[in-house]
C-alpha positions in Angstrom: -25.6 5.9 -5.9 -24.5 3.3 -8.4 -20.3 1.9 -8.5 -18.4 0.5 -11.5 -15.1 -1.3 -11.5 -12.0 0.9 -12.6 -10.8 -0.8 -14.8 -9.3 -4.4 -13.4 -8.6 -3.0 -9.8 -10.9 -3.4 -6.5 -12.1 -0.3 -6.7 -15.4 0.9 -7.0 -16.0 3.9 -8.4 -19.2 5.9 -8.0 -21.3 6.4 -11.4 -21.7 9.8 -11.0 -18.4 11.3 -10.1 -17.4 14.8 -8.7 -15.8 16.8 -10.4 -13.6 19.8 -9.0 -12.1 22.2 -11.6 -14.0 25.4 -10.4 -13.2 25.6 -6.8 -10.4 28.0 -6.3 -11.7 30.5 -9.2 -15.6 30.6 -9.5 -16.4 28.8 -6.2 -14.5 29.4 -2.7 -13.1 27.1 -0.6 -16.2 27.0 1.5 -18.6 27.0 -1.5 -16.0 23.7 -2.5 -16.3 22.1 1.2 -20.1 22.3 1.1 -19.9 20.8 -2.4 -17.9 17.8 -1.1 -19.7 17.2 2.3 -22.7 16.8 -0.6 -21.6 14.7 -2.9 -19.8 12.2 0.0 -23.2 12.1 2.0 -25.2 11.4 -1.8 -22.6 8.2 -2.0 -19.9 9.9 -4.4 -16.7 8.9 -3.6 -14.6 9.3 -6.8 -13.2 12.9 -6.7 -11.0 14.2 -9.3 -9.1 17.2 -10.1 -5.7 18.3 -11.3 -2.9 20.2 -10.6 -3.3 22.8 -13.3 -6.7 23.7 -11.8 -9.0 26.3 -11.3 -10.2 26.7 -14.8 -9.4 29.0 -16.9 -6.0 27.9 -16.2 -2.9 30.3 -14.9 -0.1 30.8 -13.0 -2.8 32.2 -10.2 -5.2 29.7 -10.0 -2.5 27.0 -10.8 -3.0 24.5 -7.8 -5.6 25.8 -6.0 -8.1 23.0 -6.3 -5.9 20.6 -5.3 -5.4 23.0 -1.9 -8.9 23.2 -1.3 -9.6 19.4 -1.6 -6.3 18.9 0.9 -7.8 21.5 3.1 -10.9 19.8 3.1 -9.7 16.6 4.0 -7.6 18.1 6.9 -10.8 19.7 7.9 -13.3 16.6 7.8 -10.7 13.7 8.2 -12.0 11.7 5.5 -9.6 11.1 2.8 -10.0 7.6 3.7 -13.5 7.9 2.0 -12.3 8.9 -0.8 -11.2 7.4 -4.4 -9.0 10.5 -5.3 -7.6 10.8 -8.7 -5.7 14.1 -9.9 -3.3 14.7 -13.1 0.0 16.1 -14.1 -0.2 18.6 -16.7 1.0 17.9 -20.1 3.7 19.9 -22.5 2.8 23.6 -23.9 2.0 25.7 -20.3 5.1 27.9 -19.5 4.4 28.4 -15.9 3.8 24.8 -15.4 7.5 23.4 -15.2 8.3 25.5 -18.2 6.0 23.7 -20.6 8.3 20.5 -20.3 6.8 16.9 -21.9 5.5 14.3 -19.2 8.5 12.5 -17.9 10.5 10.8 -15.3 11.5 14.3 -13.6 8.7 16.1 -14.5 6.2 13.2 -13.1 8.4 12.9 -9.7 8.1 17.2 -9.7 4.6 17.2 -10.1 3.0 14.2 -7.9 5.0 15.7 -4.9 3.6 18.7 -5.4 -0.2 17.2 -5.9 0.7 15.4 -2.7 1.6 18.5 -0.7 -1.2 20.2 -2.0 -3.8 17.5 -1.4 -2.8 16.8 2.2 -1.9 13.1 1.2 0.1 10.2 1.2 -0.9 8.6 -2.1 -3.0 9.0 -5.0 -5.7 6.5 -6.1 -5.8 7.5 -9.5 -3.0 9.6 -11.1 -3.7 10.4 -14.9 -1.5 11.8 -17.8 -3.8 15.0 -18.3 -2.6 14.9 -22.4 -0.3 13.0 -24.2 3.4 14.6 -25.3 2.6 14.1 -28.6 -0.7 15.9 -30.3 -3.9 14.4 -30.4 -7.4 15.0 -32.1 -8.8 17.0 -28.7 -9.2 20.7 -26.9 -10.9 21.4 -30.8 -7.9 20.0 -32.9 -10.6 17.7 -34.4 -10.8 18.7 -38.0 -7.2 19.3 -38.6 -5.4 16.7 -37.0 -2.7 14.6 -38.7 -0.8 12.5 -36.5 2.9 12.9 -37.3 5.3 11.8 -34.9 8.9 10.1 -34.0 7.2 6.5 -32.8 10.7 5.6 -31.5 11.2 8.5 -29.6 7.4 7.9 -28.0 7.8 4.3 -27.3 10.8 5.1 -25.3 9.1 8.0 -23.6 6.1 5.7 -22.7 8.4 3.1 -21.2 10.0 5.7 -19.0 6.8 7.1 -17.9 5.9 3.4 -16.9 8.9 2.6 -15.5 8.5 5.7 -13.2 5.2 5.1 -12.1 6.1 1.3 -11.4 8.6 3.1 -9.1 5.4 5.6 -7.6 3.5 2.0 -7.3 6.0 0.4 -5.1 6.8 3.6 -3.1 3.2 3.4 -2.1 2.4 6.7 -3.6 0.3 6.2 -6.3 -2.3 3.3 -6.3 -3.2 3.0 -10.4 -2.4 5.2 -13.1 -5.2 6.2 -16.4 -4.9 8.2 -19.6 -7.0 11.6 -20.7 -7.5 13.1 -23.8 -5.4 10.0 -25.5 -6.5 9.0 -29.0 -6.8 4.4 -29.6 -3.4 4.4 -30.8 -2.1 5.9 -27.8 -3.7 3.5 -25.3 -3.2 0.7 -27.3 0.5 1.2 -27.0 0.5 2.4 -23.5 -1.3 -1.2 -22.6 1.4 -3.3 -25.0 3.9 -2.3 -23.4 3.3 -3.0 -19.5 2.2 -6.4 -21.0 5.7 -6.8 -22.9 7.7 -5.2 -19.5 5.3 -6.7 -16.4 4.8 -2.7 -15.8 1.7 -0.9 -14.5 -1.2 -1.2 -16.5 -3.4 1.6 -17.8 -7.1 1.4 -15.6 -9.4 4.3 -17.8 -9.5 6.9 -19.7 -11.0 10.4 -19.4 -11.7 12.1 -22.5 -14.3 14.5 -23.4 -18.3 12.7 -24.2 -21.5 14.0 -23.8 -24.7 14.3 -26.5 -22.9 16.4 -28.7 -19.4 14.9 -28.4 -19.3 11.5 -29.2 -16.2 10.6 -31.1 -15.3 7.9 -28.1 -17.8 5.9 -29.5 -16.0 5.3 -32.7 -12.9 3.2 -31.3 -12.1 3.9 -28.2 -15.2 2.0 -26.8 -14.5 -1.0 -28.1 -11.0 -0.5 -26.8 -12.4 0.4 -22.9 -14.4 -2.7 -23.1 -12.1 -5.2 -24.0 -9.2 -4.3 -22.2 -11.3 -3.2 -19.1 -10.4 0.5 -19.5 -13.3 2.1 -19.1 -14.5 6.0 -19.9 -14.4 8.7 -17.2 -16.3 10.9 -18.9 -15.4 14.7 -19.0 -17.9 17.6 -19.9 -20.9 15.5 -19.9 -23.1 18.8 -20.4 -20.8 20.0 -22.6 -19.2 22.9 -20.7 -23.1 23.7 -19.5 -23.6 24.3 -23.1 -26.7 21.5 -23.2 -28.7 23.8 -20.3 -29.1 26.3 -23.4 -27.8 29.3 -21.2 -25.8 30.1 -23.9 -27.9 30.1 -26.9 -27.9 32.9 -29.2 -24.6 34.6 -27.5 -26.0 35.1 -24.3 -23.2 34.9 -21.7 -24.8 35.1 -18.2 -22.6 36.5 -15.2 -20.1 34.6 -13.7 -20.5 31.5 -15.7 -17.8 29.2 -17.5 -17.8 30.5 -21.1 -18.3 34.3 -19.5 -15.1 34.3 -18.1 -13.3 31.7 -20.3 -9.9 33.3 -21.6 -9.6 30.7 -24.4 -11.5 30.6 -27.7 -14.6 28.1 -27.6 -14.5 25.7 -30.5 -17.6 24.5 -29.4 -19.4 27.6 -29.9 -20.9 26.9 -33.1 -24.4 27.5 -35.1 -25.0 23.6 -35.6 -24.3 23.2 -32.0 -26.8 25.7 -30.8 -28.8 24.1 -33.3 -28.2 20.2 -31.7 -29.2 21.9 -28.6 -32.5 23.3 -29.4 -33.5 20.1 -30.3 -32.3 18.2 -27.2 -34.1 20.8 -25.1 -37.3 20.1 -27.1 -36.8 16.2 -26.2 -36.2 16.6 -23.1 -39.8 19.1 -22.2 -41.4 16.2 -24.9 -40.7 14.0 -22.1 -40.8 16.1 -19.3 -37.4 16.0 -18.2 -34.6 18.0 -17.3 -32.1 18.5 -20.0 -28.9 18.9 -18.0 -30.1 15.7 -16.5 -31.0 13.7 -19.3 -27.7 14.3 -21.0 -26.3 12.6 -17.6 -28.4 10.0 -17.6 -27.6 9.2 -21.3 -23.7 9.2 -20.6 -24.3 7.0 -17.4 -26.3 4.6 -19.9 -23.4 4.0 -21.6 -21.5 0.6 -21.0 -18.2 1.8 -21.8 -18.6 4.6 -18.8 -16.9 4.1 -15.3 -18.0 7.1 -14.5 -19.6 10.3 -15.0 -17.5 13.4 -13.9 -19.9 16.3 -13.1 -19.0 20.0 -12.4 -21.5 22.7 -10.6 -20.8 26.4 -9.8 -24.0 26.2 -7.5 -25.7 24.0 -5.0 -28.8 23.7 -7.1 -26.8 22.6 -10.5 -25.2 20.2 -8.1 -28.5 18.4 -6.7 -29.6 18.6 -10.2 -26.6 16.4 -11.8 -26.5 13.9 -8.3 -29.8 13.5 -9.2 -29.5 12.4 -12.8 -28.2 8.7 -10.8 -32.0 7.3 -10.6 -33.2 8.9 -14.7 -33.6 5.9 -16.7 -33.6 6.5 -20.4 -36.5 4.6 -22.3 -35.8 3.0 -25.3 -38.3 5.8 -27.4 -35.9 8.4 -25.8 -33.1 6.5 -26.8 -34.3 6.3 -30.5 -34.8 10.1 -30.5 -31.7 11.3 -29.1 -30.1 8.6 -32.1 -32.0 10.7 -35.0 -31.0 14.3 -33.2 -27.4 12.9 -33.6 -27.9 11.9 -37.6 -28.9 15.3 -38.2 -26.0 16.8 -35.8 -23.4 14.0 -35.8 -20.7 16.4 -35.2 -21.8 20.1 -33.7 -18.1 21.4 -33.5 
């Protein structure tokens, strides 16, 4: 396994991370454990999850993850192996503290409840899942027009800080990031705990992978500089790169069979984007799903990788991707797929 700092702590973080959101809905708790013993013996030590998880979200899978990682570490006595990082839920879910905004009493609500859940003392890494305000993700790309009260933020962001300065020096919660935050966002959210000596944002998770790639735009230069570096969500792009569901095939039991919500990613240029990836990849004699892993883990603005699997085998598959090094030629191809696909969905 490979590490990265997060951010400007003394943490390091494994490359490929593990991520978690299926346990409790399409995996079992014992289907999770095995997935964890895994990935912990492969060198992975940065779990995260959230408390709005399994996926699709509802008020019955709504913390069940979270349960079955606590469980587990209850079980195997090793949450001192772990670099745990979990989320409180933004605004808009009724069941979820009525669909309130992120706040002082809705962040003190929901980290005791991740804590209880989790079997834990403290949290590594807790993450503001999406901001109160809107932002350009979850498909909202092509119509989004930022229109908001910046007063009304800037006072909410410094209440959110001052709370989690409070979660700091109570010893339950170690470091805080963002998700699903646009460069405006985190560019305010690190002025201010400069201007107020309050906790400082360490990363960022927000959706990249072959075919999403609008990180690379601003927020990279941002993660770089300011040492706030990508965790990178959906790196195959909800499975979508394995080509399982070109032409409206749906297999059995997979993510986009029983997804609830409309897929914005379900688009002609996207199965497109992903014929052509496929053909790379057997060009080269490579694996797609790991490939598209390995290109992500290239990527210097990347702390880490966050990989899902409903199976063992899928979960070997994406460890595995940790020793695929791209080759320049590769490179240059997978740069000309995206000039003729720069945006699938």
């Amino acid at each position: 396994m490979k590490y990265r700092k997060l951010g400007r702590t003394n943490l390091n973080i494994s490359l490929i991370g593990l991520g978690t959101m299926t346990w409790g809905l399409q995996n079992t708790q014992d289907q999770g454990f095995e997935q964890m013993d895994y990935a912990l013996n492969q060198g992975i030590n940065f779990f995260d999850t959230a408390e709005m998880y399994a996926i699709p979200p509802s008020d019955k899978t709504y913390g069940t993850t979270e349960t079955i990682i606590g469980n587990w570490f209850a079980s195997r006595k090793t949450r001192d192996k772990v670099i745990l990082a979990t989320k409180i839920a933004g605004p808009g879910l009724s069941w979820i503290r009525n669909g309130e905004m992120i706040n002082k009493k809705n962040l003190l609500l929901a980290l005791e409840g991740s804590l209880k859940r989790l079997q834990t003392d403290y949290i590594d890494l807790y993450q503001l899942h999406w901001p109160n305000r809107d932002s350009y993700h979850f498909g909202k790309t092509w119509n989004y027009a930022p229109r908001f009260d910046i007063k009304q933020q800037t006072e909410n962001f410094l209440e959110v800080l001052q709370t989690l300065q409070t979660l700091v020096q109570d010893g339950k919660i170690r470091y805080f990031g963002l998700s699903n935050e646009t460069a405006w966002g985190i560019s305010k959210w690190l002025q201010l705990a400069q201007q107020h000596d309050l906790p400082r944002v360490v990363s960022i998770q927000n959706e990249y992978s072959l075919l999403c790639r609008h990180f690379e735009s601003d927020l990279s230069e941002i993660a770089l500089n300011e040492d706030c570096g990508l965790l990178a969500w959906s790196p195959l792009c909800r499975g979508m790169i394995s080509g399982k569901y070109l032409n409206g095939a749906r297999p059995e039991g997979a993510r986009l069979t029983i997804e609830t919500r409309k897929e914005h990613r379900i688009q002609a240029m996207s199965d497109a984007a992903i014929v052509q990836y496929i053909k790379l990849a057997k060009k080269h004699e490579l694996d797609v799903n790991q490939m598209a892993i390995a290109f992500v883990n290239s990527q210097p603005f990347v702390t880490s990788t966050l990989i899902g699997a409903t199976n063992m085998t899928q979960l070997k598959t994406n460890i595995d991707a940790i020793d695929l090094h791209l080759s320049d030629d590769i490179k240059t191809e997978i740069e000309t797929i995206r000039r003729d696909y720069p945006a699938p969905f």
